[in-house]
N, C-alpha and C positions, 0 to 999 in steps of 0.2 A: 229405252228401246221403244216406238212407235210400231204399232201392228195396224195396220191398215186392212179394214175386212169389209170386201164389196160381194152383196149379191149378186148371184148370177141361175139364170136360169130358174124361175120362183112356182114353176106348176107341180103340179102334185107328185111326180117322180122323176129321178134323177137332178134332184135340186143340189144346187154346189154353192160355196162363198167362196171365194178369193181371198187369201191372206197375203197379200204381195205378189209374190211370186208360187206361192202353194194355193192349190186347188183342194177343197176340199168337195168329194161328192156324195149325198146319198144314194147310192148307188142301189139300186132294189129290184137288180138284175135288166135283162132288157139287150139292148146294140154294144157294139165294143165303143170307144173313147178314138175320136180323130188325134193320129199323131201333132205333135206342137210341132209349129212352121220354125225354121232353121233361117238366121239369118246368115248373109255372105256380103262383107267382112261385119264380122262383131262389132259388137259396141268397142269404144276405148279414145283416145286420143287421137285428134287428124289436124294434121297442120293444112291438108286442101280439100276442095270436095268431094263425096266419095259418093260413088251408087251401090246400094243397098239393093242386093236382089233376096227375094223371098221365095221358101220350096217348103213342101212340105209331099213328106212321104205316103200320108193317103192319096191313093190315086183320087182326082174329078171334085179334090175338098175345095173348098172357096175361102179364102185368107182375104180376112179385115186387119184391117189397121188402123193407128193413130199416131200422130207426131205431136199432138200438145200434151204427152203425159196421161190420156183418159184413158179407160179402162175399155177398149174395144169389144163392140157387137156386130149384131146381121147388119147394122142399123150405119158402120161405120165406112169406109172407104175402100173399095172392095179391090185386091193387089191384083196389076192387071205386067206393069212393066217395072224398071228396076227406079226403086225412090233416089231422087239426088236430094244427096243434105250437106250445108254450107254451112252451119250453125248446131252452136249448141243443142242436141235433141233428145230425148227420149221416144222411142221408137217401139213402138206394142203391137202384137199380132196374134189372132187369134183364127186357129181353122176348123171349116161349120163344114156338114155333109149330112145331110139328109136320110133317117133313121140310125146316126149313130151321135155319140156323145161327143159336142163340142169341146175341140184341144184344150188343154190350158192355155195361159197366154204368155209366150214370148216375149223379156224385156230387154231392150239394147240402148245405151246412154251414149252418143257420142258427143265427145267435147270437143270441141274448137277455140283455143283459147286464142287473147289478144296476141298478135302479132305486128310488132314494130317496123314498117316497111325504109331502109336506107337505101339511098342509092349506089354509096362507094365507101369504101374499107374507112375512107378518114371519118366517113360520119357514124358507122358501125363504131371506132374507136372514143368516136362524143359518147358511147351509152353510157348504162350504170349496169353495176356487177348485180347479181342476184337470179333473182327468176323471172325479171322482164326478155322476150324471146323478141327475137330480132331475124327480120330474111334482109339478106342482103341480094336486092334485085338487080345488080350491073356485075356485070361476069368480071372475076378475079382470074388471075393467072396461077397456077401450080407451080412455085418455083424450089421445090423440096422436100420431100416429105422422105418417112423410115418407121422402119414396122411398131418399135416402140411406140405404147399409146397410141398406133397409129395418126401418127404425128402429123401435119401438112400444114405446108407454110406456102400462104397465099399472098398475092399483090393486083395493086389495081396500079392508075396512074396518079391517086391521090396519097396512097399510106399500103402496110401491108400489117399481116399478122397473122399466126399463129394458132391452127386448130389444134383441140388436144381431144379426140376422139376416144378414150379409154374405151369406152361402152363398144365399141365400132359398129357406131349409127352410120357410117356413109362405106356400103357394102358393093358400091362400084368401083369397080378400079382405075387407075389414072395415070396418064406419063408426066411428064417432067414440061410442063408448058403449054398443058392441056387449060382448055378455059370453063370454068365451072361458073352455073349461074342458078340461082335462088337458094343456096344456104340459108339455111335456120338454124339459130341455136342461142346461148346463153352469151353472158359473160362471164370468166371469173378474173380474178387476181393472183398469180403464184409467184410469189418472193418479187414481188414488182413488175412481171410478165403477163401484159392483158392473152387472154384467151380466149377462144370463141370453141365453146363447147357446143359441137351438133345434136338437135335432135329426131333427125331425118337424113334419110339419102336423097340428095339433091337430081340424082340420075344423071344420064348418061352427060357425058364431056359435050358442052356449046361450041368446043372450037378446036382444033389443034396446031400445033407446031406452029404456036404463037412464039415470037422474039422478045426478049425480055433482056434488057440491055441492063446489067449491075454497074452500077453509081458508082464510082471514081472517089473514091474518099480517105482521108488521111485518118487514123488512130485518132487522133485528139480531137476531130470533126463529129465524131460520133455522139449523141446524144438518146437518151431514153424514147425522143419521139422517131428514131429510125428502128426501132423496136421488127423483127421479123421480115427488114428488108434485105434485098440482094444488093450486096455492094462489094468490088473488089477494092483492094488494096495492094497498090506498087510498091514492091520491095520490102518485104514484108522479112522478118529476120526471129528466127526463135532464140532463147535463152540458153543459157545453160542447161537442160532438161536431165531428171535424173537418169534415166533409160533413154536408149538410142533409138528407139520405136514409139510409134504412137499408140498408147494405150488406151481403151474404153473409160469409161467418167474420170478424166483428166482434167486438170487443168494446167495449162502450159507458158510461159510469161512471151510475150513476142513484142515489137518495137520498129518503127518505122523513123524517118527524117522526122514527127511529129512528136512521138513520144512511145508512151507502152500501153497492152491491152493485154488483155489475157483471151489464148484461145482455148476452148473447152469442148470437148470430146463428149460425144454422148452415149445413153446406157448400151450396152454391149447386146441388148436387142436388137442396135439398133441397126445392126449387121454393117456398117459401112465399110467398103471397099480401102479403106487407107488403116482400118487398125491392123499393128501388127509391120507395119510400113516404116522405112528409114525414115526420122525428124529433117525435115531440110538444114542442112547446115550452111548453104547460102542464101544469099535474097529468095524471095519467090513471090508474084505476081500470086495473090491468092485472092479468089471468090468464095466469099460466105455470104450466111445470114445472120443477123443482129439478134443477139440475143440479149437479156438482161439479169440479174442474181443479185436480187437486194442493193440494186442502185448502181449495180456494177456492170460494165459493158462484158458480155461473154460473144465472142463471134465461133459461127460451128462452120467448119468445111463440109461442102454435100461428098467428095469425092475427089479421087487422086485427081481426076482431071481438069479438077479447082486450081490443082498446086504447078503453075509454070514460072521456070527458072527466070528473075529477073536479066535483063542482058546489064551486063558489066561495060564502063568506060573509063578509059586513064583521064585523068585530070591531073594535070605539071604543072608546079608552083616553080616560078625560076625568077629568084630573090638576088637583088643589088640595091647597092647606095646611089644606082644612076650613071654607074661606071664600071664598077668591080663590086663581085658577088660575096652574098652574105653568109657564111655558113651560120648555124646555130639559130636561128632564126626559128621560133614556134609559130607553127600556125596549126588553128582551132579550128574547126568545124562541126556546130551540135550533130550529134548523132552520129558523128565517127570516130576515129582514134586518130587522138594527137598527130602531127606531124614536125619532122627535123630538119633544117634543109641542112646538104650536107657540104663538103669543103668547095664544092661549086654555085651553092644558093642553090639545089635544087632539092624538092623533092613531091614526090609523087604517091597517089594514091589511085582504088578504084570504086565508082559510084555508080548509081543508076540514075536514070532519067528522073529531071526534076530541077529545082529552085532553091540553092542553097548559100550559105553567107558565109565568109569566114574571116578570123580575126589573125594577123600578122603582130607578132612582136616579138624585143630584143632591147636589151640594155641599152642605153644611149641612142635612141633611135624613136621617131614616135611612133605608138602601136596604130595600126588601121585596122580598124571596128568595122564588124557588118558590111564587108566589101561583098555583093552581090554575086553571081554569077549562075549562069545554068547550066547542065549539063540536058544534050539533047542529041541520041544517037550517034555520038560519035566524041572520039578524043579530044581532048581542049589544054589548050598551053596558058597558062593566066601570068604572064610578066606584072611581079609587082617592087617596087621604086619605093624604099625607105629613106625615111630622111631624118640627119642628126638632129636630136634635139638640144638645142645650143643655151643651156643655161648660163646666167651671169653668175660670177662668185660675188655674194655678199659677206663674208666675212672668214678669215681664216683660224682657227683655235690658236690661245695663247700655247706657246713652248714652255719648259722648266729649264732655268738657266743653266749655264754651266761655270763651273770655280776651278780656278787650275793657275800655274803657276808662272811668272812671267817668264818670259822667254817664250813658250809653246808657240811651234810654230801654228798658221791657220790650219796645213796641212793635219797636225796632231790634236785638233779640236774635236775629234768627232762627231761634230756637225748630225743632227738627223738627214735622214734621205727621203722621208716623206714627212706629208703635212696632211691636215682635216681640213677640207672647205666645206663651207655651206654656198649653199645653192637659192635661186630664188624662189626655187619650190620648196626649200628648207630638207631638202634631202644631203646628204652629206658626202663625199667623198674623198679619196686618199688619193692625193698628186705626188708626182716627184718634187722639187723644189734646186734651184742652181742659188748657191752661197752665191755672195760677192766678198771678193778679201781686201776690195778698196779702203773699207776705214778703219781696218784692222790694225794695232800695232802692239805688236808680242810683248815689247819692253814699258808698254805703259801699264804703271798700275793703276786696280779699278776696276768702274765699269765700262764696257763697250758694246752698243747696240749692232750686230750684223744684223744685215738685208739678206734676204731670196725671194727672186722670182719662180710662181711656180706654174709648174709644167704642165702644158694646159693637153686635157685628153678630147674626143671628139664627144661631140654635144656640150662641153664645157669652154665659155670664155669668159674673158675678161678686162672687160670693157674702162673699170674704173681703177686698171692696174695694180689694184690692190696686190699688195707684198706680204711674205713671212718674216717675222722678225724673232731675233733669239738675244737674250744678254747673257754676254761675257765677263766674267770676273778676271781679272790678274792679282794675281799674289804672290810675296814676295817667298821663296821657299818659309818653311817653318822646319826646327830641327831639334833637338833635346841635351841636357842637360843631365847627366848620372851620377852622384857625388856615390866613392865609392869610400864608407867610413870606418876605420879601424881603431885599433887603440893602439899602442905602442909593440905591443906583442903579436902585431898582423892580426889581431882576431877582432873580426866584423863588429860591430857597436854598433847595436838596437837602442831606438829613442832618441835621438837627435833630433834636435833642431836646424831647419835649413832655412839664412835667411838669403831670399836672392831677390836682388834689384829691386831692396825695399819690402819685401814683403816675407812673410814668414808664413811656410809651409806646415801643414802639421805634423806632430810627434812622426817621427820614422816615414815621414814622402823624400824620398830620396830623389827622383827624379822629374822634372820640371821638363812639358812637352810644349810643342808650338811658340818654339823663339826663332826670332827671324836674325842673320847675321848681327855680329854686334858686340862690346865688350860688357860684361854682365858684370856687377860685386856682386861677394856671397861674402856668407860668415854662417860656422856652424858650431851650436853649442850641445853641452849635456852637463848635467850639473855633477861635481865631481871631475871635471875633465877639463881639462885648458882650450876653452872659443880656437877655433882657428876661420881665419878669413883672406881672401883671395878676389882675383877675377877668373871668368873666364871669360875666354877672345870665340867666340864661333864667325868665321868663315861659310863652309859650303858644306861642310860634316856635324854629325852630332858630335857629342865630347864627354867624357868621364873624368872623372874629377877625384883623386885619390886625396883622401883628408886622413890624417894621421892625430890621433886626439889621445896624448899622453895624462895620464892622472895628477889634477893637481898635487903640489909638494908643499910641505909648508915646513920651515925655520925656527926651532927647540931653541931656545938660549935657556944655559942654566946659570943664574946668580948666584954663586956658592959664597957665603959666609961664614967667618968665624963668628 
């Protein structure tokens, strides 16, 4: 701590020292003490020049002064009219009156700090955040504001932004496009939203019922540098919203021909005229101002009178092949719902004003991408001409043959009725196919290659004729053979051997499958039993075969001797 102690006053009675601001007197009786001069306005902080009047309540006292910090006497600048000061001062006064004791002295500091002179909001937006103080000398327009923070949202013709007044330094009041000129204040930074915090009332309004025409802007145009400006947006569509009204700090998902933003509601200070108000659930022509939330675009409606209903227009899609119409046909358009045309090619939606593309497609047919068109106060017919897309067949899949028996007629072939082609886009599809029964002949045995042509659908030809082919097998019937084997006593015998046309079957195979007509030898044995052997004739039936296998007998001779 620094005490600063100046004499005052040094003759032999009433001597005093000055300790800063305390007077100290010896006081050894005598005159009363001149009241201390009063300034008007005090010392403090002044963004402009101020006049400094001085008074002092002894009647006829005489006030010195000083402005470079000295310590005032009779000696010093005697206050006659009101001091103007521009700068940094320190301000001293002292009041004298003749047979009484000199006032103490009066101290008044005012500061004037540096101020950043801009001309327009974009170059305000060049500054730096902190405690550098900035006047914006070119008058902005009022396009917003709400009691919260006392909040107001300004523009020039260069850039616009965002006061946040918490303190509420600017204690004038203001309409809606009133023109304000020499703000001062700071900057700061909140969640990515510059701000121009005041710290003075700039007075009274430069202009009014200025026009302020909101920028024409789609969702996706939007950028951090339209920060605090007025801009409307056409046909403007909310989300699914959980509540049917608009509620105070919301946020709400909305979407234009461009894409999506989010619109955000502000604190319920903030008294606006739409909380509480049905969500639009058509288009709506809305004006807001740009807001930002850590990188993210927020736009704020000032008022219902923002929110006007987009006008609606039919737009007809009426779809053919250039002759006759296409039903089934999809057609796209970003940023609305699918469409169907129906058993006439047609179908219809409704849009607003505006520039928009859409894509046509359908099986067999080529799609058209990004077909342009506008819609522009009034109904619109859009005729669009599909046309087949005429692929070549490169190759048609192999068939699995078919085996069956000679005679069958073509008719009893079963024939497939479809086939797989490939395509020269290697896509594949499923044709009819027409047999040909030209080289067909039921009674050959074997193989035999049939032909078809196949059946060609639209968008699909075939240029290089290419055919289906199938092979056919003939064969002679096949039939069986059942030896049915007993012993002499009718009772069945297990374990035989059956030899047929050369070959021998094993132990107990009594029946031999897939013989083709024909006279067959057998012979069938069992040891202990007497072989028996035969043919059999098969014809066009199978056949059974009754074998009869008596036990061998064998011949005793007795040689009797004497």
């Amino acid at each position: 701590i620094r005490i600063r102690s100046t004499p005052f006053n040094t003759g032999s009675s009433n001597r005093r020292t000055n300790i800063d601001d305390i007077t100290l007197t010896d006081y050894s009786g005598g005159g009363a003490i001149v009241s201390q001069p009063v300034f008007s306005p005090n010392g403090g902080t002044y963004y402009a020049p101020v006049s400094v009047s001085m008074s002092c309540a002894t009647e006829e006292a005489i006030i010195y002064y000083t402005t470079d910090g000295t310590e005032p006497d009779e000696s010093s600048a005697v206050y006659s009219t009101p001091v103007s000061i521009s700068a940094s001062t320190t301000l001293k006064a002292i009041a004298v009156k003749a047979e009484m004791i000199n006032s103490s002295v009066t101290t008044a500091t005012y500061t004037f700090p540096e101020i950043n002179e801009v001309s327009n909001i974009a170059a305000l937006r060049q500054g730096t955040t902190g405690t550098t103080l900035y006047k914006l000398t070119g008058e902005a327009f009022l396009t917003f504001q709400h009691a919260y923070r006392n909040t107001k949202y300004i523009q020039d013709a260069t850039a616009a932004i965002v006061i946040d007044d918490m303190g509420g330094k600017i204690q004038t009041s203001y309409n809606l496009y009133d023109g304000i000129t020499g703000i001062m204040g700071t900057l700061t930074l909140y969640n990515g939203l510059l701000q121009f915090v005041p710290v003075t009332d700039p007075g009274a309004a430069t202009s009014t019922n200025n026009i302020v025409v909101p920028e024409v802007r789609t969702l996706a145009s939007l950028t951090s540098d339209d920060q605090a400006k007025l801009i409307k947006v056409i046909g403007l569509s909310f989300g699914t919203p959980d509540k049917a009204n608009f509620a105070a700090n919301t946020s709400y998902n909305i979407f234009d021909v461009s894409g999506t933003s989010v619109f955000r509601t502000p604190n319920a200070a903030s008294a606006l005229d739409y909380f509480g108000q049905p969500i639009p659930s058509m288009p709506n022509d809305v004006t807001m101002v740009v807001g930002i939330y850590n990188s993210n675009i927020q736009l704020h409606a000032r008022n219902l009178a923002d929110f006007i209903p987009t006008p609606l227009y039919n737009v007809n899609f009426q779809v053919t092949d250039g002759t006759n119409p296409l039903p089934g046909v999809a057609i796209t358009i970003p940023g609305q719902d699918n469409l169907l045309t129906d058993e006439s090619g047609a179908a219809t939606t409704q849009m607003i004003d505006g520039s928009y593309t859409f894509t046509a497609s359908l099986d067999g047919y080529q799609t058209i991408d990004d077909q342009a068109f506008t819609v522009n106060g009034a109904e619109i017919t859009i005729p669009v001409v599909m046309q087949f897309i005429e692929l070549p067949i490169l190759s048609i899949a192999s068939l699995p043959g078919i085996e069956t028996l000679v005679g069958t007629t073509f008719a009893e072939l079963e024939l497939p009725t479809t086939i797989t082609a490939t395509l020269s886009d290697n896509s594949q599809v499923s044709l009819g196919v027409n047999w040909s029964d030209a080289s067909y002949n039921p009674l050959q045995l074997g193989e035999q290659t049939i032909t078809g042509t196949p059946v060609l659908v639209p968008g699909v030809i075939n240029p290089d004729n290419i055919t289906a082919s199938i092979v056919v097998t003939l064969e002679n019937p096949k039939y069986s053979v059942t030896f049915n084997i007993t012993d002499s006593q009718n009772q069945a015998l297990e374990g035989a051997y059956v030899h047929f046309n050369g070959v021998t079957y094993g132990q107990g195979v009594y029946t031999i499958n897939n013989l083709i007509p024909g006279t067959y030898p057998y012979s069938v044995s069992k040891t202990g039993y007497v072989s028996q052997s035969g043919e059999v004739v098969i014809t066009n039936s199978n056949q059974t075969v009754d074998v009869i296998m008596p036990l061998e007998t064998y011949q005793i001779t007795f040689n009797v001797k004497d």
